[in-house]
N, C-alpha and C positions, 0 to 999 in steps of 0.2 A: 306398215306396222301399226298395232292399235296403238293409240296414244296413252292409255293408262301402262299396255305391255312399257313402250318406250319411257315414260317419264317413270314408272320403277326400275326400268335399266339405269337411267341417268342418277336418279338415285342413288343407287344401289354404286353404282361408280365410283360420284362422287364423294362418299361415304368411305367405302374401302382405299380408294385412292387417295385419300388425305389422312388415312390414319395410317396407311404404310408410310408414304412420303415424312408423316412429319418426326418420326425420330432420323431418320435419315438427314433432313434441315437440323435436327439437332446435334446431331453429330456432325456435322460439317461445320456448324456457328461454334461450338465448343474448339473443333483442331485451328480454328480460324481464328480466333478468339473473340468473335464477335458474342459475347456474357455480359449480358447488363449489372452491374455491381452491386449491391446495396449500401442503397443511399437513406439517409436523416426523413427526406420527402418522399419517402418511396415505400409502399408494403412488403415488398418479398424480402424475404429473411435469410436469402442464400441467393447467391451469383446463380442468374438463368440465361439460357440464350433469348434471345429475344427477335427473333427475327422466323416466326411461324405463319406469316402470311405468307409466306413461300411457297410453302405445304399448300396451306388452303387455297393460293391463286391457281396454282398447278394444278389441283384436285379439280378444283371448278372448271379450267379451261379442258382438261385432258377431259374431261365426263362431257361438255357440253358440246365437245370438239367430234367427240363417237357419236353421240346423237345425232349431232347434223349427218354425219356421213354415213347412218344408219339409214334413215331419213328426213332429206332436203325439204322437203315438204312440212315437216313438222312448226317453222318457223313464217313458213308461208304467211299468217295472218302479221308479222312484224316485218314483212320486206316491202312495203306499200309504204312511200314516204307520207309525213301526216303534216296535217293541214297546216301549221306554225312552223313547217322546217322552212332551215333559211339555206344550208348545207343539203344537196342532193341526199342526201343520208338518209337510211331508214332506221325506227326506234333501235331497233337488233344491232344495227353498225353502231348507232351513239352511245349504246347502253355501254356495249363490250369496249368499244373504243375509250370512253371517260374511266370505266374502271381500270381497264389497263394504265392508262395516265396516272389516277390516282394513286395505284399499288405501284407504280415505278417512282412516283414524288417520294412514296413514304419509305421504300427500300433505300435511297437517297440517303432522306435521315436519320435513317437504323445506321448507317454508316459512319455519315458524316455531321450528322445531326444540324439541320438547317436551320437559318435564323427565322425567328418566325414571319417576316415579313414575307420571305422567301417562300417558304411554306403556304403562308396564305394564297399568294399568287399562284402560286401553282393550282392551288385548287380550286383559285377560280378560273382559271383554263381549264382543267380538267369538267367542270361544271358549266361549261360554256359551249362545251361539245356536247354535253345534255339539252341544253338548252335549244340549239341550232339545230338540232336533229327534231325537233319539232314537242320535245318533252318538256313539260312546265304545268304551269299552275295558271290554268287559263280564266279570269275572274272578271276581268273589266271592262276587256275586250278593245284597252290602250295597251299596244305592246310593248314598252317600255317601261311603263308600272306594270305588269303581268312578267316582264323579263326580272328586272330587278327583286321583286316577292320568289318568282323560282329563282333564282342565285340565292336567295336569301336562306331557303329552305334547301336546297344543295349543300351548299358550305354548312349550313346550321347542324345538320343533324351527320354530316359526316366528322366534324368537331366534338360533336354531343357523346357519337360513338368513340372517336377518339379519348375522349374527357370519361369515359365510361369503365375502360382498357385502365382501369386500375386495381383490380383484384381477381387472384387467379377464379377463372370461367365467368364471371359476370358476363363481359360483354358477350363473348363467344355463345352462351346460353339465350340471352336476351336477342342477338338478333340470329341465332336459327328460329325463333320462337316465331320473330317479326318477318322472316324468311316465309317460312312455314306458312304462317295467317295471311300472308300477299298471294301464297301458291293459290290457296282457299279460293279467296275473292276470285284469280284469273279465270279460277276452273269455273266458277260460278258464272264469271261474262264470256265464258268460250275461250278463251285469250290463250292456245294450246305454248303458244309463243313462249308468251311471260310464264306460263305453269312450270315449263322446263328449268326455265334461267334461276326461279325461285327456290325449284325445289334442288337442283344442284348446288345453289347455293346454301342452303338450308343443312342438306344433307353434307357439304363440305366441313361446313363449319361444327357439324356432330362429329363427324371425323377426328377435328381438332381439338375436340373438348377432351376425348378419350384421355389427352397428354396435358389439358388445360387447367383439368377439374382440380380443384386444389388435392394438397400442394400439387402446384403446377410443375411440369418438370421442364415447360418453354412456355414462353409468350407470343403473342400474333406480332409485336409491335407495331409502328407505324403504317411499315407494309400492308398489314391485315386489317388494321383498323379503318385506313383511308376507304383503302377496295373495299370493303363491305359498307362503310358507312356511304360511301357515295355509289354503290349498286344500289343499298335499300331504297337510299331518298330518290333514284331517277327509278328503280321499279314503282315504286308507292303512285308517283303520278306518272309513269306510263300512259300513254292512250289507249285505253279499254273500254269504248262505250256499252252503254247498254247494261242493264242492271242496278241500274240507281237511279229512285226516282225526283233526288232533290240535291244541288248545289251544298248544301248544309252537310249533307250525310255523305259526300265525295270529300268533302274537307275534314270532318271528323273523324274517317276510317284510318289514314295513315297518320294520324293523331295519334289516334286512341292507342295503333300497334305498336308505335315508335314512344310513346310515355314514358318510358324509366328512363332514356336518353333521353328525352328532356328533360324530365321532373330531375337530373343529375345535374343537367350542364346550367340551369336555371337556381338549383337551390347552390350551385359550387359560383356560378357568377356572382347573386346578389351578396354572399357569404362575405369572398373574398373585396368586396366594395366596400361592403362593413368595416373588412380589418384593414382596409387599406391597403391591401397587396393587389399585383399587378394580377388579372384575371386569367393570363399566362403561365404565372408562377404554379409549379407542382406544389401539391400537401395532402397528406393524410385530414380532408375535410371534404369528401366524396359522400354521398349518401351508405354506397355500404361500409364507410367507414364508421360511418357515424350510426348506425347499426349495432357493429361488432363494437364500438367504445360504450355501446349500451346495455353488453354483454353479452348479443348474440356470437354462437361460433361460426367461422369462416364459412363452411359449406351450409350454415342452415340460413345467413344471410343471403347467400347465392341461390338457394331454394327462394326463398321470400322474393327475392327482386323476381326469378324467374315466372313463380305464379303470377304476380304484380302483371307481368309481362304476359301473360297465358291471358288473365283477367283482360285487362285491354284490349288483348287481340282480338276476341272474343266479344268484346262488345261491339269495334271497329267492324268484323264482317258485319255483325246484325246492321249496324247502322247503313251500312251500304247500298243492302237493299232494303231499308225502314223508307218512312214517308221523313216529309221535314220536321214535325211536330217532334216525332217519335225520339228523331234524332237530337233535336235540342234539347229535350228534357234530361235522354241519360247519356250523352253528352258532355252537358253541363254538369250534372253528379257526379260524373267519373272526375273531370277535370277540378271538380269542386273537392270533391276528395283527395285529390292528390296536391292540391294545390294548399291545404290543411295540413296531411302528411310534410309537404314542404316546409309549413309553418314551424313544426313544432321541429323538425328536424337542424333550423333554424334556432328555437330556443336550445337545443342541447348543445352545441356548437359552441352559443354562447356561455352555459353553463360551464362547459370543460374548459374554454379561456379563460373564465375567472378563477376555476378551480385550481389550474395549473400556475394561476399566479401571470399569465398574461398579458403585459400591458403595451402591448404596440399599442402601432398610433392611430390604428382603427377600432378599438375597443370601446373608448370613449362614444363614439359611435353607434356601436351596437348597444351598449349599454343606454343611451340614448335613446335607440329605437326602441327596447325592450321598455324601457319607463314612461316612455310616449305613450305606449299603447295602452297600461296598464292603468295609466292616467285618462288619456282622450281615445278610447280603442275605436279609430279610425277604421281598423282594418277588418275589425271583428263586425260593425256595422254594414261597409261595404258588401262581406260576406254572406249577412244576414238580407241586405236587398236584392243579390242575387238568389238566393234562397226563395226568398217571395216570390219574385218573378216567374220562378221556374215553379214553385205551386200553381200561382193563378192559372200560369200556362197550362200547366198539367191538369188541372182540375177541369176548364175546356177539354181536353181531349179525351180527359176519359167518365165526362157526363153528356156529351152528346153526341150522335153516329155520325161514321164520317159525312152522310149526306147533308148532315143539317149542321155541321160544325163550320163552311165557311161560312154560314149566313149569321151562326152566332160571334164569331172570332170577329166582325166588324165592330159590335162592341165592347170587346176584350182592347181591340185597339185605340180604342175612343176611351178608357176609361183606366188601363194598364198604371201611366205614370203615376195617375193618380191614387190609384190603389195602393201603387208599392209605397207612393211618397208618405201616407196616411199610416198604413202598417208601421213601416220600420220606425218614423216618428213616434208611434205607440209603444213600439217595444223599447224605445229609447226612456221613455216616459215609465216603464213599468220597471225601471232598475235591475236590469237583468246582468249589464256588464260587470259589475263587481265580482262573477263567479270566477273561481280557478279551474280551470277546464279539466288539468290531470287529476285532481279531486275531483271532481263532479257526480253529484251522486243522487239518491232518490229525493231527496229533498229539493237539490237544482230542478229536477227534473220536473216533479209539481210544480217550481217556479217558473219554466218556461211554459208550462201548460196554461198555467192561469195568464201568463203574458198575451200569450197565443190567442188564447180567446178573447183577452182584451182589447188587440189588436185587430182582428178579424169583423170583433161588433161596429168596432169605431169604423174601418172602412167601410163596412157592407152599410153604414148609417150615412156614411158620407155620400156613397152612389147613391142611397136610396132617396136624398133630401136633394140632390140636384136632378135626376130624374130617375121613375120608375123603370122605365121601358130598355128590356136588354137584359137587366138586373136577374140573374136567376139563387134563387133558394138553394137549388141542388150542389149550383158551382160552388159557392158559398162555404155549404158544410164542407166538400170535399177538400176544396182549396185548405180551409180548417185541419184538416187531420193532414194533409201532406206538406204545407207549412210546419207543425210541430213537429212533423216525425223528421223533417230535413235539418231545422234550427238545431232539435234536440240531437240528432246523430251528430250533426257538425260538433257540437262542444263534448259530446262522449267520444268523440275521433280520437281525441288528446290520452284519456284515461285506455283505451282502447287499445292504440297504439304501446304505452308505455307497460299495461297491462300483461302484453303479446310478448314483448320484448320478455320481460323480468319472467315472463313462464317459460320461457325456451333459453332463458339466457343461462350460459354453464361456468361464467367467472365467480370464484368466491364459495364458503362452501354455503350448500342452502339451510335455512334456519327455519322456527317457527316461532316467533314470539308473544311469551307469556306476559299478560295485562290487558291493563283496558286499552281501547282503541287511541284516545288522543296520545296518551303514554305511548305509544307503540308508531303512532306518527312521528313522533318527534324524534322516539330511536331511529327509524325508517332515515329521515333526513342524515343524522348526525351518521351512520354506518355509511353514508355516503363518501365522508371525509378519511375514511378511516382507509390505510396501507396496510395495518396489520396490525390483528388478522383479519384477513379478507373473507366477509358476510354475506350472503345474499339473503336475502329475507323473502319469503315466500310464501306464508302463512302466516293470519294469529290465533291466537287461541286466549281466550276470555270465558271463564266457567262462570262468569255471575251472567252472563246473557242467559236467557232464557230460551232463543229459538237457536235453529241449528244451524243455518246459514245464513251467511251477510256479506256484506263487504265494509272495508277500509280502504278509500282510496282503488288503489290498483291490488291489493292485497285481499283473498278470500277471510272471514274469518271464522270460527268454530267455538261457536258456545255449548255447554250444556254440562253433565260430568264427565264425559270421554271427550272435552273438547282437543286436549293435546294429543291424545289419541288418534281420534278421527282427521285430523292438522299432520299428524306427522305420516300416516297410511298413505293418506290421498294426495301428498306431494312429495313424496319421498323424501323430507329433510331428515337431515343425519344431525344437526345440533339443535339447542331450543338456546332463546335468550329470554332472559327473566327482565321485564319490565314492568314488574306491579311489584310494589314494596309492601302489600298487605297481607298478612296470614293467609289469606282463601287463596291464592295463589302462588305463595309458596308451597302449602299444603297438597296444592292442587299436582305441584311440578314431582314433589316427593311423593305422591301416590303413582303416579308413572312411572316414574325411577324406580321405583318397587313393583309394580303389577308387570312392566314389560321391559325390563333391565335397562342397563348404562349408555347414557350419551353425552356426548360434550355439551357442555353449559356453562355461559356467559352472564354474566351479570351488568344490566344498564344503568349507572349511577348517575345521577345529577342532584347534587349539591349546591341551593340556591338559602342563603342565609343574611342576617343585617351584617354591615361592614362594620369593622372594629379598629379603634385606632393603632390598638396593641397587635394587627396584623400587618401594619405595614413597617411598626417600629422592629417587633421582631424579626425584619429580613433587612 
């Protein structure tokens, strides 16, 4: 049979066969009463069943089961045991054999709900039968550090997923996605084997989502979570040679694919360390929770993490077959970006603890860290010499052809430390850390430039006084413009991110506020505090400006004389808030009220006056 014929049979299978099966799993967990409840720590807002990996195991085995017996042959390239197995086993037995493990541990806990130590165990046997069948993360070429690194990535990312499985279709979405991009890579290294298993799984788990997609009418649970997460991580390093030309770009591919389970299970650990709670313990302190608390809705956060997840995956195949260079530069961007997104996701987290009045016994903590930074920004510098790095690097690769780039990369390595150590020191020197990053605006933005260049002289003067030779002019400028344009993105990630949120977000009704910019910042803050009534602010409008568009912050704003006009069109707010207490914009708000009829309107008061003694006598 042609192998494209059969892997769209398998498809097509498992795709139909898990979206019949899983209200059938539903209706059997419902007469059963196996309905997850809602709980304090828990998103769903109605009793579900919770035991939908069912569906999906069944879907995946029954599809992959006709394949084989369609054609035996199709698997052929996985029935050759490989070079690290320790277990007579071929990849295809260990694959199938640990998932089953896994999906049987987790159906376990749907049940019975196991302690976690138990749990853990389990899946390191299940992950051990990966291992022994010759699949791992082959790096050092001591098997014992090479064994432990894959256990490590086993267990990691079938937890990540598990830790992911908290709001309906996320995870289910993110790894058909990470499903999907591993089919990619097989078919690109011939690997007709792994094409099959990914894309069955892939298409299983589409199946599922049909019932997953919010509101969810069932969950994967345990069951679904484990199996998929510990298929992905033993597909991801499979034995596939062939098609990748560097160690670098073999590691960053199932990186890149698998990102939103990490970027989850990493920003939900460090969080939970902050506050002091057990990094076990369940909470509504998930990335897409902390998303939707920023006023994204339910399915358009499941959108965001899935592109997130598109975006990765997508970089991961390129990377696969990039060279090494190629791979470290975007890479490291991708990872540098998300590892910012972490940041600041990070700061809101800590925001809503204070807000809600929070004071466990890890707060202290966070609050800590956050004053730390703001005082000594450790972290922000760190950031900023990885930034460097990856210019200087880049600026080599793409100012000389690959034929004459290892003869110049000898001096890139003779001279690297030094350069970064000379830059960041510069930048540190040019006071750039004082900026608010969610602010950040043209002003910062000329500040880092002029930093940039300050930085840039001081290095290129420092190679140039210790020796000439190596030293190139061309590297120099380039490194120059991809230094600022990385430094500068980094601190507009902040504004960027919050920017994105507050334009798609649907809590509150959306406003457009009249006044001047700093006035309208400080409302912006205080409508934060506010229960009722609930404001989104989304525009301003200022008719003493002069030009027509600008910004405030994350806020567009519109000057001129149709400024509330052209504020209220182009974002569709339905109220205006008055935040300038001067004629020209009141005037301005009653010209509108008039030219294009009635809308609700608020007035922003702050009353700052000298203290009186007759104020405190008369209460």
């Amino acid at each position: 049979m042609s192998p494209f014929l059969l892997v769209g049979l398998i498809g097509g299978l498992a795709l139909i066969l898990t979206a019949v099966l899983t209200p059938v799993v539903r209706g059997a967990a419902i007469t059963g009463g196996m309905v997850r409840q809602v709980q304090a720590d828990r998103w769903h807002k109605r009793p579900t069943p919770a035991i939908g990996g069912v569906a999906i195991f069944l879907g995946f085995g029954l599809a992959v089961g006709i394949g084989y017996l369609l054609d035996p042959t199709a698997t052929q390239g996985l029935r050759a045991t490989a070079r690290h197995a320790i277990l007579p086993w071929t990849p295809w037995e260990g694959l199938v054999t640990a998932a089953t493990l896994a999906f049987l541990l987790g159906l376990v806990d749907d049940f019975l709900t196991l302690p976690p130590l138990s749990k853990l165990l389990g899946q390191v046997v299940a992950a051990s039968v990966l291992l022994l069948s010759g699949i791992g993360l082959w790096l050092t070429g001591i098997y014992a550090v090479d064994a432990a690194i894959s256990l490590f990535w086993f267990i990691g990312i079938t937890n990540a997923l598990n830790l992911l499985d908290n709001m309906d279709g996320v995870a289910t979405g993110v790894a058909a996605i990470a499903a999907a991009y591993l089919a990619i890579l097989f078919y690109l290294e011939g690997q007709t084997g792994l094409v099959l298993l990914a894309v069955a799984l892939s298409a299983s788990l589409l199946g599922f989502l049909a019932h997953n997609y919010p509101p969810a009418r069932i969950f994967m649970g345990d069951s679904g979570s484990l199996f998929v997460g510990l298929a992905l991580s033993g597909l991801a390093l499979a034995p596939a040679p062939g098609g990748s030309r560097s160690l670098v770009a073999v590691m960053a591919a199932p990186v890149l694919i698998l990102g939103v389970p990490i970027l989850d299970t990493t920003v939900v650990t460090i969080g939970r360390l902050l506050e002091g709670r057990p990094v076990s313990m369940g909470g509504r302190d998930h990335t897409s929770h902390r998303f939707v608390a920023m006023g994204l809705a339910e399915k358009k956060t499941a959108w965001l993490l899935w592109g997130v997840a598109a975006l990765g995956g997508g970089i991961g195949v390129l990377l696969r077959s990039a060279g090494r260079g190629t791979a470290l530069v975007l890479g490291g961007v991708l990872v540098g970006g998300l590892a910012l997104t972490g940041a600041y996701l990070l700061a809101v987290r800590f925001r809503a603890l204070e807000e809600d009045g929070d004071a466990g016994a890890g707060l202290s903590l966070y609050r800590w860290m956050i004053q730390s930074q703001a005082q000594y920004p450790i972290l922000a510098i760190l950031m900023d010499g990885v930034w460097v790095a990856l210019a200087y690097y880049a600026a080599y690769l793409i100012r000389w052809s690959p034929a004459e780039l290892p003869a110049e990369l000898l001096y890139f390595e003779r001279s690297v430390i030094l350069f970064v150590a000379v830059k960041v020191l510069a930048l540190v020197v040019s006071g750039i850390y004082d900026m608010r990053w969610t602010s950040f605006g043209l002003y910062d933005a000329m500040r880092m430039g002029r930093a940039n260049i300050f930085a840039t002289l001081l290095a290129a003067g420092t190679l140039f006084l210790i020796g000439r030779t190596g030293l190139s002019r061309g590297v120099i400028a380039i490194d120059l413009f991809v230094c600022a344009l990385l430094t500068t993105a980094g601190r507009l990630s902040f504004r960027m991110i919050e920017g994105t949120t507050r334009h798609f977000a649907e809590g509150g009704t959306p406003i457009v506020l009249v006044g001047p910019g700093e006035r309208a910042k400080a409302a912006v803050a205080q409508l934060g505090f506010l229960s009722e009534p609930q404001l989104r602010p989304v525009a301003i409008a200022n008719p003493e400006l002069g030009v027509a568009r600008a910004r405030v912050g994350a806020l567009p704003i519109y000057g001129g004389q149709a400024a509330l006009r052209h504020a209220m069109e182009e974002t569709g707010a339905s109220a205006v808030l008055l935040v300038g207490d001067d004629e020209e914009h009141r005037t301005h708000l009653a010209e509108h009220l008039e030219s294009q009829g009635g809308v609700d309107v608020f007035v922003f008061e702050v009353d700052v006056r000298p203290f009186r003694m007759r104020d405190v006598q008369s209460n």
